[in-house]
N, C-alpha and C positions, 0 to 999 in steps of 0.2 A: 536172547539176542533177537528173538523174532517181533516181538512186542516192540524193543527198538526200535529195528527196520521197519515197522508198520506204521509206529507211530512219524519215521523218518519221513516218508512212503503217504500219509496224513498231510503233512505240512508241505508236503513237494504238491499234489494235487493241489489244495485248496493256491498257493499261490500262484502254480501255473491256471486253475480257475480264476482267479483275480488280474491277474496279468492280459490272458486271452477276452475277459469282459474290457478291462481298459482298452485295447489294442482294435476293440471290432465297435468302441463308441468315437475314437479316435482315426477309424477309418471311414465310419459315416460322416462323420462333419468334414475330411481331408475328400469324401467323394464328392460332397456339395461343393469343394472350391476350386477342383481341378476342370482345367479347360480342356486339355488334349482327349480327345475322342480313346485313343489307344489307353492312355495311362487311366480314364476311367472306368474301363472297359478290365484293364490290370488290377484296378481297388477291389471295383465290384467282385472277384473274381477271390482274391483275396478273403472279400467279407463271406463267402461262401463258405470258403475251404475254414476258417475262423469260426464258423456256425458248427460246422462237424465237428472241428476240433473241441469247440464247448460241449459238444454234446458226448466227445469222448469221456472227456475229464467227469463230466456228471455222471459217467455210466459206471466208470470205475470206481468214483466215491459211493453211488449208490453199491457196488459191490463190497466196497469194505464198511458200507452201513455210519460214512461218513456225509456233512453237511457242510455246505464252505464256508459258513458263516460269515463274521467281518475282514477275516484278514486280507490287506489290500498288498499287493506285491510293491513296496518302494520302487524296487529300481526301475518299474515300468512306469511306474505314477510320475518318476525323474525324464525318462523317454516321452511318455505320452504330454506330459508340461512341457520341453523344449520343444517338439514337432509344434504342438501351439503354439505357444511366444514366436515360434521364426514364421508360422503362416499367417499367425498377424501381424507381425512387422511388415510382410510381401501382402498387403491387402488386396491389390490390383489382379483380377486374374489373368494369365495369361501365361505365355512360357517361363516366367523365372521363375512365380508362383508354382508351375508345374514341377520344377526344379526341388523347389524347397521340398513339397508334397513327397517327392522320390527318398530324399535325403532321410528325411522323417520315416517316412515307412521301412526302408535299409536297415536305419537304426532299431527299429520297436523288431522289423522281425528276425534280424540275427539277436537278440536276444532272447525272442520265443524259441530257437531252434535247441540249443543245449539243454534247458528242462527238461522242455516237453519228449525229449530222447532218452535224458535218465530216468525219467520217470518212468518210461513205460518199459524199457530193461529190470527197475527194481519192482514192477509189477509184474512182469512176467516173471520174475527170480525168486518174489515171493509166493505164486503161484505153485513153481516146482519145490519151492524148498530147499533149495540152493541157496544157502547162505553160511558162503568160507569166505573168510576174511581175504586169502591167498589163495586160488586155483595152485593143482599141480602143474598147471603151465606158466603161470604165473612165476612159484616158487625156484623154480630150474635157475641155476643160473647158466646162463647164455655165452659160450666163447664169440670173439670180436675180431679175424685178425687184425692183428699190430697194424698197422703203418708206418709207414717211413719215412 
C-alpha cells in the first residue's frame, strides 16, 4: 500500500507543480493588464506567495527523488484558458478589466487550495507511516439524537 500512496503522492505533486507553473504565468500577464493600484499590488503579491509555493512542491519532489516532468494539470489549463479569453474579450484597461482580472484569479485560486492541502497531509502521513485506510476515529460509529 505504501508504493501506492507514493506513487499516488508522485502524481498529486507533479500536477499541483504544473497547475502552480500555469497559475504564476497566468498572473504575470493578468499583472501587465490590471489598472487598479490595490489589485496590482494583490497580483504581485500573490506571484510571491506562488514562488514559494513552487518552490515547495520542487523540494518535496526532490525529497521523494521525483522530477515533474510533462504532466500538465487540465483543469488549470481549463481556468488558466478562460481567465484568458474573458481578459481579452475586456481589452480596454480599466475598472471592468479589473473586474474580469479578479473573477479569473478567484477561479484559478480556489482550485489551487484543495490539492495543494491534500497533498501535503499525504506527505506528512507518508512521512509517519500512518497509512489506515479507517482511523479508530473514523471507524466509531457516532450516535445523532433523533429529532422531531
Amino acid at each position: 500500500m505504501k508504493s501506492e500512496v507514493r506513487e499516488l503522492l508522485t502524481e498529486e505533486l507533479k500536477d499541483a507543480y504544473s497547475a502552480e507553473k500555469q497559475a504564476l504565468r497566468c498572473m504575470q500577464r493578468a499583472l501587465r493588464k490590471a489598472s487598479a493600484e490595490e489589485l496590482r499590488e494583490g497580483i504581485q503579491m500573490h506571484i510571491e506567495q506562488t514562488q514559494v509555493q513552487i518552490e515547495r512542491v520542487e523540494q518535496a519532489m526532490e525529497k521523494l527523488s521525483v522530477r515533474p516532468g510533462r504532466k500538465v494539470c487540465e483543469a488549470m489549463r481549463g481556468l488558466v484558458e478562460e481567465a484568458q479569453h474573458q481578459i481579452e474579450e475586456h481589452d480596454e484597461k480599466g475598472p471592468i478589466l479589473d473586474l474580469v482580472i479578479v473573477a479569473g484569479m478567484q477561479r484559478i485560486e480556489h482550485y489551487e487550495i484543495p490539492p495543494t492541502a491534500r497533498t501535503w497531509r499525504w506527505r506528512r502521513r507518508l512521512a509517519r507511516k500512518r497509512w489506515q485506510i479507517f482511523s479508530p476515529r473514523h471507524s466509531r460509529k457516532r450516535s445523532r439524537p433523533m429529532s422531531s
